[in-house]
LOZARO-113652 format. One record per residue (C-alpha): residue in one letter; residue number from 1; y, x, z. Coordinates in steps of 0.001 Angstrom, whole numbers. Layout:
% residues N
[node 'A',NUM,[Y,X,Z]]
...
% end
This chain:
% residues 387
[node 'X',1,[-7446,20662,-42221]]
[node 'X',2,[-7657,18320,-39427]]
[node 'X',3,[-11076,18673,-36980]]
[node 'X',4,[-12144,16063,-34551]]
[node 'X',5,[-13257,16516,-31298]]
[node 'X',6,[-16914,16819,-31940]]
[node 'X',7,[-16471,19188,-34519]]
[node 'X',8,[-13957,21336,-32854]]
[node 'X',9,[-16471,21346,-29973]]
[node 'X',10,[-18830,22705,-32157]]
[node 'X',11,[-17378,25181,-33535]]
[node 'X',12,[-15747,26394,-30454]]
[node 'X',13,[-19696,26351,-29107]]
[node 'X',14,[-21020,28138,-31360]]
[node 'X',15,[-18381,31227,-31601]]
[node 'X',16,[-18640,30762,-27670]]
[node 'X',17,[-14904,30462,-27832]]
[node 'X',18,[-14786,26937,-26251]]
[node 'X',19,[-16110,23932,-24610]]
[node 'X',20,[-19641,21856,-24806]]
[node 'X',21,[-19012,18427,-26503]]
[node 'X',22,[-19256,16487,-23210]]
[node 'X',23,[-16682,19053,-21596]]
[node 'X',24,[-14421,18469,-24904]]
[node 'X',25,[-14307,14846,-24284]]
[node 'X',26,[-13217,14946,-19946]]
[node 'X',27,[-10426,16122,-20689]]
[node 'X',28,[-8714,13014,-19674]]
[node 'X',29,[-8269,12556,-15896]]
[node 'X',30,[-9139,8685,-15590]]
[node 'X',31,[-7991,6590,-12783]]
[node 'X',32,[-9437,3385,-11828]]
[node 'X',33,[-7650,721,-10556]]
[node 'X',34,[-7886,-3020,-9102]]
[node 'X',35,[-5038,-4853,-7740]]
[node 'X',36,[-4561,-8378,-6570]]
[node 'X',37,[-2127,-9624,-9815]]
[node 'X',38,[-3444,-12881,-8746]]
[node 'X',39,[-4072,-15398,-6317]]
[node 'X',40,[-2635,-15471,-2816]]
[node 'X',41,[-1485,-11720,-2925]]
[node 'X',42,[107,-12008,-6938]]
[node 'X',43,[3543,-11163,-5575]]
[node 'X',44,[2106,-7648,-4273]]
[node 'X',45,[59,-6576,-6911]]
[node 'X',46,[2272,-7415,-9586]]
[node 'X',47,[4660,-4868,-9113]]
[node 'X',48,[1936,-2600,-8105]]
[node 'X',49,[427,-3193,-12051]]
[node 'X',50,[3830,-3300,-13372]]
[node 'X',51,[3993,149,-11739]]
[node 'X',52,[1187,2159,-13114]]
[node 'X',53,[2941,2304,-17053]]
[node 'X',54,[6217,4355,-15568]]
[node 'X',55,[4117,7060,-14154]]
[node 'X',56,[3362,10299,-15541]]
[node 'X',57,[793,10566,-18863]]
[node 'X',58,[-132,14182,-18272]]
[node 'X',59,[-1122,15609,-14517]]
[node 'X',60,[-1531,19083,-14603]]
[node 'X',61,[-1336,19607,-17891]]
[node 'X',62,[-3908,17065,-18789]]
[node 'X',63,[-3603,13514,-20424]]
[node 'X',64,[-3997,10342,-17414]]
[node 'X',65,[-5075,7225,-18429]]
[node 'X',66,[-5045,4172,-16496]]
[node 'X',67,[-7791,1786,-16346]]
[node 'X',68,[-6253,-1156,-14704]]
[node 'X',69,[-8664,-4558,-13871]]
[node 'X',70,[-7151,-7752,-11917]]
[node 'X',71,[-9355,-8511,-8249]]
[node 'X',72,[-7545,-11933,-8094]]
[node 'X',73,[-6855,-10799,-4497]]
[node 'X',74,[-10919,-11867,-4062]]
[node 'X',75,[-12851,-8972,-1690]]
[node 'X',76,[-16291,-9440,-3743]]
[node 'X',77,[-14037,-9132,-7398]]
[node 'X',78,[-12408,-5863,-6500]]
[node 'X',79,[-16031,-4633,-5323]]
[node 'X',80,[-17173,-5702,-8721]]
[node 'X',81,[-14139,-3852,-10404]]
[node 'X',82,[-14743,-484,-8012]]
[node 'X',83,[-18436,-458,-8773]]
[node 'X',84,[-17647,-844,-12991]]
[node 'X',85,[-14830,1392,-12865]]
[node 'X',86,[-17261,4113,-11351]]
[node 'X',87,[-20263,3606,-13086]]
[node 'X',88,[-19386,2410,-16434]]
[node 'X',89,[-15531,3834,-17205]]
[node 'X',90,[-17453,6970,-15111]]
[node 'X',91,[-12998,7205,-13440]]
[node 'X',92,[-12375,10590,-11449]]
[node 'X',93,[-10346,8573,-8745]]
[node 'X',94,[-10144,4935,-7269]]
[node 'X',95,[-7075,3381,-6268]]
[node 'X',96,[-6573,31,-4739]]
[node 'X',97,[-7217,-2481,-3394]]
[node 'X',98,[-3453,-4535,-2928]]
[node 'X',99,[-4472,-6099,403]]
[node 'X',100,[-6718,-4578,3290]]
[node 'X',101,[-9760,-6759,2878]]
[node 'X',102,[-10561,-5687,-674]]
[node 'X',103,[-9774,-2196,533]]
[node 'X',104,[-12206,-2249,3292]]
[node 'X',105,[-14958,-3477,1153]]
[node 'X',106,[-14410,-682,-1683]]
[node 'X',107,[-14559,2256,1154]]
[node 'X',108,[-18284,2142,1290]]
[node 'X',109,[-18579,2652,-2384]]
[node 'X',110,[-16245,5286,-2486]]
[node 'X',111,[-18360,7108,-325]]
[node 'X',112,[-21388,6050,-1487]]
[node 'X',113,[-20597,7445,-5092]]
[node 'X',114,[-18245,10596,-3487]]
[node 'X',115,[-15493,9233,-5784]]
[node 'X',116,[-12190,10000,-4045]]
[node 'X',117,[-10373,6526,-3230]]
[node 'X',118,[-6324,5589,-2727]]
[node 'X',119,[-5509,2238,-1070]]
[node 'X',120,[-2171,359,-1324]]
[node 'X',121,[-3231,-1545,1309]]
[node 'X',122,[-1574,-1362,4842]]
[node 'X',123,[-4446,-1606,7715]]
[node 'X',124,[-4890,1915,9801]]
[node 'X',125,[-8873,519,9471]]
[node 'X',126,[-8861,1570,6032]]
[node 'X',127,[-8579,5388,6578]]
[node 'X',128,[-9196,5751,10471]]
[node 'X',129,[-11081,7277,12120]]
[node 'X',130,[-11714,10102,8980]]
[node 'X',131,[-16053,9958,9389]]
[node 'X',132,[-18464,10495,7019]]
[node 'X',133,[-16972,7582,4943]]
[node 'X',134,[-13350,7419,5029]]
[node 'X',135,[-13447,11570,4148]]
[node 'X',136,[-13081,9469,502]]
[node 'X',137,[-10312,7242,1531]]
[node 'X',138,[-6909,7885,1243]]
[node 'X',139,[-3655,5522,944]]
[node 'X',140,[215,5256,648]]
[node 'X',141,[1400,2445,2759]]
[node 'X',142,[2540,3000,6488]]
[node 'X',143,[-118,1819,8936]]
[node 'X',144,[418,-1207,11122]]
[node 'X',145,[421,1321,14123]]
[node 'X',146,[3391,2962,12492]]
[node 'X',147,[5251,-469,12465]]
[node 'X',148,[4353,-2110,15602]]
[node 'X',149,[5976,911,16977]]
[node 'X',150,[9032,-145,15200]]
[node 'X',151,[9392,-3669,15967]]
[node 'X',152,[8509,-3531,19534]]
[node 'X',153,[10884,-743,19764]]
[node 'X',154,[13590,-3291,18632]]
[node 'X',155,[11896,-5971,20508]]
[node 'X',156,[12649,-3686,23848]]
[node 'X',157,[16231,-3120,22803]]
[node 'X',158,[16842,-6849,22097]]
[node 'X',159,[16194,-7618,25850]]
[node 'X',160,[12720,-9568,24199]]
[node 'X',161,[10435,-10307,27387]]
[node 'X',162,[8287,-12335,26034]]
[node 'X',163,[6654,-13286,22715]]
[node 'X',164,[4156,-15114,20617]]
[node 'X',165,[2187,-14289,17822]]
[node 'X',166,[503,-16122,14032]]
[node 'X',167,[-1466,-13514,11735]]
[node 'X',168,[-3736,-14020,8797]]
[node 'X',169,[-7492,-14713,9758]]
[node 'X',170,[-8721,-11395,7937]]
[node 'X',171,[-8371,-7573,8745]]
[node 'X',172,[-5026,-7710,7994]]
[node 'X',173,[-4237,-9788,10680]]
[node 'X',174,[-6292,-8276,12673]]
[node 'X',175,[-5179,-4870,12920]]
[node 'X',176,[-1955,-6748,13081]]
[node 'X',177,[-2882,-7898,16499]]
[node 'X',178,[-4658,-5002,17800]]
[node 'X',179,[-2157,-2284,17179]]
[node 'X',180,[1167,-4678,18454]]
[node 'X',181,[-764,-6309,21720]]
[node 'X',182,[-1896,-2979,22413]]
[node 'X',183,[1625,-1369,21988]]
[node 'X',184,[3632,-4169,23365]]
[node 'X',185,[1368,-4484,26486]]
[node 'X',186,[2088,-764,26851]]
[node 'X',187,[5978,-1116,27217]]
[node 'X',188,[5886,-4330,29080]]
[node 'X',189,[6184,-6774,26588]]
[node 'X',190,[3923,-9961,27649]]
[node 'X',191,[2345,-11588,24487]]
[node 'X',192,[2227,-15783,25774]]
[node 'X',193,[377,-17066,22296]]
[node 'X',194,[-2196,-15646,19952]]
[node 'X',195,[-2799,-17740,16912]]
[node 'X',196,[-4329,-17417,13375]]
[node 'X',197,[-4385,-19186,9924]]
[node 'X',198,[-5842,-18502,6180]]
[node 'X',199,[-4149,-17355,3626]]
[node 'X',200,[-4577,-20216,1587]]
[node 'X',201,[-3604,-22476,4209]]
[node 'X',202,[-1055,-25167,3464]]
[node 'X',203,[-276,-26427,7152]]
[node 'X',204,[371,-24223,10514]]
[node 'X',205,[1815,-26861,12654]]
[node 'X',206,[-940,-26842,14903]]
[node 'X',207,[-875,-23383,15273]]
[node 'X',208,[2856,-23483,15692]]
[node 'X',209,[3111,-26042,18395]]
[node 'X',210,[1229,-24320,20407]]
[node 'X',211,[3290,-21111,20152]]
[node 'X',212,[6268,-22548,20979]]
[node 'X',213,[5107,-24279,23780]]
[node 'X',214,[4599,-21365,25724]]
[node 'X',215,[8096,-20262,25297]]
[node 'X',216,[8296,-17390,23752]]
[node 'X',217,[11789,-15315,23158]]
[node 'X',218,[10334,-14022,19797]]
[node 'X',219,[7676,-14419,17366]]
[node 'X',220,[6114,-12131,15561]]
[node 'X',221,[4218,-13224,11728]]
[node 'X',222,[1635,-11320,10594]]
[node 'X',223,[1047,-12215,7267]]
[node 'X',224,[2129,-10487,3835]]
[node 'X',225,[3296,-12068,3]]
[node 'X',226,[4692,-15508,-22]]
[node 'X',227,[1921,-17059,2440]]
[node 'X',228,[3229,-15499,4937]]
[node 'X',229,[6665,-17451,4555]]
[node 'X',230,[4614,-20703,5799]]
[node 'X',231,[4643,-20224,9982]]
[node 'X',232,[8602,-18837,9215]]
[node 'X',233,[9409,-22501,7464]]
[node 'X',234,[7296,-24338,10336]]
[node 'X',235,[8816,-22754,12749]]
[node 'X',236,[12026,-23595,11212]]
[node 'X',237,[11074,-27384,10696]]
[node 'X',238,[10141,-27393,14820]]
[node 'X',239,[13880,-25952,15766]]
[node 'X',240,[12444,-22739,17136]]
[node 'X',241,[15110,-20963,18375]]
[node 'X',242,[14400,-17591,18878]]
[node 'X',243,[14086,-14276,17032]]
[node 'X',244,[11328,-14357,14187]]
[node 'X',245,[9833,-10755,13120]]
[node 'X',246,[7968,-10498,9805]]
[node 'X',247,[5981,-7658,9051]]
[node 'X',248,[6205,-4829,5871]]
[node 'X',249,[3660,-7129,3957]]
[node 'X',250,[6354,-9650,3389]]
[node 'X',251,[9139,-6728,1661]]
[node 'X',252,[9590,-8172,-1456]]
[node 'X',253,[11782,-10565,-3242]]
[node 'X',254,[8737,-13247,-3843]]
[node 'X',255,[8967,-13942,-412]]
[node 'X',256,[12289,-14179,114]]
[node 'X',257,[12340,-16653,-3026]]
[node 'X',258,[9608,-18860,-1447]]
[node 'X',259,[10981,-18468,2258]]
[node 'X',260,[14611,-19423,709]]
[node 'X',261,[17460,-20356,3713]]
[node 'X',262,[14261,-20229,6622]]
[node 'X',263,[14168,-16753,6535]]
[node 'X',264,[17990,-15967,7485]]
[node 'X',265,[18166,-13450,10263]]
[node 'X',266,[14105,-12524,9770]]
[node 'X',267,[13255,-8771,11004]]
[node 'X',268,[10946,-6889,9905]]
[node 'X',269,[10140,-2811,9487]]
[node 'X',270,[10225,-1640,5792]]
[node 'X',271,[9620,1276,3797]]
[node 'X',272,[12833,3092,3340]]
[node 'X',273,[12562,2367,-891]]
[node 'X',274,[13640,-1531,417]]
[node 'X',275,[17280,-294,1283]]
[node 'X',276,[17386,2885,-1079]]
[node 'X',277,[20925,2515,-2061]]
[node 'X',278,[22026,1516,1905]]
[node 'X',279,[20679,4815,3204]]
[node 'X',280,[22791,7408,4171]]
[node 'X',281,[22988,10327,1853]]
[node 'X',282,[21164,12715,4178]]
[node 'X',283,[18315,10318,5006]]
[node 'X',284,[14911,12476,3879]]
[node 'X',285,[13514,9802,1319]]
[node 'X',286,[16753,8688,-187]]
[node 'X',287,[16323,11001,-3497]]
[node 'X',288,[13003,10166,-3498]]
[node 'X',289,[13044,6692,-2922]]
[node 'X',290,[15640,6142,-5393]]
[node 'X',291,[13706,7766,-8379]]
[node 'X',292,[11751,5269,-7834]]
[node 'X',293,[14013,2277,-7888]]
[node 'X',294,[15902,3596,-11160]]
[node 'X',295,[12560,4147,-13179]]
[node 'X',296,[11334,584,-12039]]
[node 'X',297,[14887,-1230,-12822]]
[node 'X',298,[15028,480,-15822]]
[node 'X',299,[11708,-1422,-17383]]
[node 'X',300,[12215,-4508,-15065]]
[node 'X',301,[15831,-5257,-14081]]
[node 'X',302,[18152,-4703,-11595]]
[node 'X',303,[17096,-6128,-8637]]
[node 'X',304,[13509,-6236,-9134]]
[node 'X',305,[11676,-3182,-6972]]
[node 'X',306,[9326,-4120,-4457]]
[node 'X',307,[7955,-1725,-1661]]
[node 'X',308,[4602,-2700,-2972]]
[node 'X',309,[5376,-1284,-6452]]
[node 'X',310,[6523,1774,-4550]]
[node 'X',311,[3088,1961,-2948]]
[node 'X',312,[1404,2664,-6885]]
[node 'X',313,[4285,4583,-7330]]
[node 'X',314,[3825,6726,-4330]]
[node 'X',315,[-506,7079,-5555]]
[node 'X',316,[1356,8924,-8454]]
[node 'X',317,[3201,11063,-5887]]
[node 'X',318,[-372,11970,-4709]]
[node 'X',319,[-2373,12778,-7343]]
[node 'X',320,[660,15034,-9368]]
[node 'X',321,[407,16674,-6280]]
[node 'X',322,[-3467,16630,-6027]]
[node 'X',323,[-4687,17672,-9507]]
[node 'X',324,[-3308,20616,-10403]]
[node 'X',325,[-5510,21836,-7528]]
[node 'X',326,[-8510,20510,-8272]]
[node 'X',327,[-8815,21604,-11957]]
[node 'X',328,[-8702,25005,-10463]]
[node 'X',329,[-12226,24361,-9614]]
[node 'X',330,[-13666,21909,-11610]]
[node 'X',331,[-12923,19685,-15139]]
[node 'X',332,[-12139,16064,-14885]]
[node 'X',333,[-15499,14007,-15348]]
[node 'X',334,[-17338,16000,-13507]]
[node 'X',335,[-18694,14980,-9698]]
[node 'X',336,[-17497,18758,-8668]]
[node 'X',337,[-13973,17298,-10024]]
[node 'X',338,[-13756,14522,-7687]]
[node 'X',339,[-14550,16657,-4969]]
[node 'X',340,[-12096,19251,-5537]]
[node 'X',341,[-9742,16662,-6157]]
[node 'X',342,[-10721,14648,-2888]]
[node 'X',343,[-10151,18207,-1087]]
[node 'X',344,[-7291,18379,-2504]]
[node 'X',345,[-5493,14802,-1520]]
[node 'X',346,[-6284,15989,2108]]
[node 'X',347,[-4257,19099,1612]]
[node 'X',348,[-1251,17573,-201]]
[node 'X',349,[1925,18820,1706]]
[node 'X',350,[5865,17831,1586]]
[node 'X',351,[4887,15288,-874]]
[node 'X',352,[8167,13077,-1389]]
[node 'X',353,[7123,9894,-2239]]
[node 'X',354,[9258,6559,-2256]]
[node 'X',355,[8042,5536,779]]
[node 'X',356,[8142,8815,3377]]
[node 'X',357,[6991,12565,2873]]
[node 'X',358,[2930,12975,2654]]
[node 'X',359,[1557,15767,4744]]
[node 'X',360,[-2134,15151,4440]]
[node 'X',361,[-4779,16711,7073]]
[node 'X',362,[-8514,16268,7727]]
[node 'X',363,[-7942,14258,10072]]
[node 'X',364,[-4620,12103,8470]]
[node 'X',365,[-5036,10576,5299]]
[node 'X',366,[-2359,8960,5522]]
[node 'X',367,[214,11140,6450]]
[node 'X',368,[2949,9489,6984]]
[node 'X',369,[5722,10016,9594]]
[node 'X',370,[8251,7761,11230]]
[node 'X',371,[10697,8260,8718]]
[node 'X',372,[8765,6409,6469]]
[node 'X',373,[10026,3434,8110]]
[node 'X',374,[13584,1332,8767]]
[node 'X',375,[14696,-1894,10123]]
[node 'X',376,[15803,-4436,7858]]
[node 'X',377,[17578,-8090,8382]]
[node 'X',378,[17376,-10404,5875]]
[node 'X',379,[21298,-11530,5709]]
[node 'X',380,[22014,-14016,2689]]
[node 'X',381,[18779,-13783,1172]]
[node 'X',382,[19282,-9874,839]]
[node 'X',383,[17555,-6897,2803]]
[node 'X',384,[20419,-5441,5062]]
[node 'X',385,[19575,-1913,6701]]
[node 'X',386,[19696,-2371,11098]]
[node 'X',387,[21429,789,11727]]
% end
């Protein structure tokens, strides 16, 4: 004899063997998520949605589902999605947004609602500093911070003196620009050109001509997706003939489609997942980031990972890591769940994830070290490791 839930409920209830109804029925962890499938940022949040399927159905012992909504890469969508997914599908967890403005706008309702949040977006802004807000926030990418580092590193070792810089005019770019003219200004780097464009945008030359006219040795693009391959071709068009950096918002092969013969010799810092198979075999993330690259070529083809699909992937990291912890203390649709579960994100430790190894703290939500990130040259419209 077969019982449904509501009956098994009962009768569990009433021998006071069991659960209530309600408790019967949050069993299910549910996970909310927007992502940016389309508009400008479609080439990041695809792979982040094509993502979600290949992760695990049952945390902790419990059955996940995945309630996944598009944001069109549009800030007031996603807060639309965030605010449904919380009060009407009543999720346990938010992740998302794909890009830092739509992330930015859902921390407030994160906190406002004490639903623990996971961005796949890049910008330090999102989860720094960890105040009465962004105690909700998490996320997997590595900050801007983390990459500046990287690039002006290079930048140093290339004998760069001087350089110019294009970003997006949002809080991606933004953060862009703060974290690299406050780093490169630090090791004696002089910055000669600050300029900015939209996303949408379909001409930079403006922007461009005045870059190069101050004479930079390198440029530096802070843009991510395929919009940001429009200063790289205009720079291209104008004969400029020095180095071009990219950032880790343009690591995927969207770009590199749309940026075609104009991005030869491009640098940029990536996510170790980018050049799994070029790693050497003692690199910390190789195992990791290849699980990650088999399971997605596997549903998608060879060739087809994207660091940004490794950014959903890595949420998955988190929260297999995360909820076995907090159903210690709590059942899933439950506000004491998404507390326990928040606490528990911030204590996730040795996490491998495709991108680095987590080690959450108070005040870290990211967590991230430097060996979540490598140099990569884009050599005959493939990502080449810069040993």
């Amino acid at each position: 004899m077969k019982f449904t839930t509501q009956l098994l409920a009962a009768v569990l209830a009433a021998t006071g063997l069991g659960l209530t109804h309600a408790q019967a029925q949050a069993q299910t962890i549910k996970v909310g998520v927007t992502v940016s499938a389309t508009g400008p940022a479609a080439s990041l949040g695809i792979p982040e949605r094509n993502t979600f399927p290949l992760l695990p159905k049952t945390m902790g012992g419990r059955p996940v589902e995945f309630i996944i909504l598009d944001d069109a890469s549009d800030t007031t969508t996603a807060v639309k999605n965030t605010r449904k997914l919380i009060t009407e599908d009543r999720v346990d967890v938010i992740v998302g947004s794909t890009i830092t403005p739509n992330s930015l706008a859902m921390v407030d309702i994160a906190a406002e609602t004490e639903t623990p949040m996971i961005s796949m977006a890049a910008s330090s802004r999102i989860v720094e500093p960890v105040d009465a807000k962004r105690r909700w926030v998490f996320k997997t990418p590595q900050n801007d911070q983390q990459m500046a580092v990287v690039i002006v590193s290079h930048m140093i070792g290339a004998g760069v003196k001087s350089v110019g810089f294009i970003g997006f005019a949002d809080a991606y770019g933004e953060g862009w620009w703060n974290e690299f003219n406050k780093i490169a200004s630090a090791r004696g780097l002089k910055v000669v050109a600050s300029e900015r464009y939209q996303r949408t945008d379909t001409s930079v030359t403006g922007q461009v001509l005045k870059i190069i006219s101050a004479r930079p040795d390198a440029i530096l693009i802070a843009g991510s997706g395929t919009p940001a391959a429009l200063p790289q071709k205009t720079l291209k068009e104008r004969n400029f003939g020095g180095q071009i950096y990219q950032t880790h918002g343009v690591a995927n092969n969207d770009f590199l489609r749309v940026c075609g013969k104009d991005c030869e010799g491009t640098l940029l810092p990536a996510g170790p997942v980018l050049v799994a198979d070029q790693l050497p075999a003692d690199h910390p993330v190789k195992k990791s980031a290849t699980a990650y690259v088999t399971a997605y070529e596997a549903a998608h083809g060879k060739g087809s990972t994207s660091t940004f699909g490794a950014h959903a992937w890595d949420v998955g990291v988190l929260l297999q890591a995360a909820i076995p912890v907090a159903l210690k203390k709590a059942q899933p649709g439950t506000k004491e769940f998404r507390a326990a579960l928040r606490d528990a994100l911030e204590g996730v430790k040795n996490a491998a994830g495709a991108h680095g190894i987590f080690n959450m703290t108070a005040s870290d939500h990211l967590g991230l070290d430097q060996r979540a990130a490598v140099m990569v040259r884009i050599t005959n419209g493939t990502w080449r490791l810069v040993k």
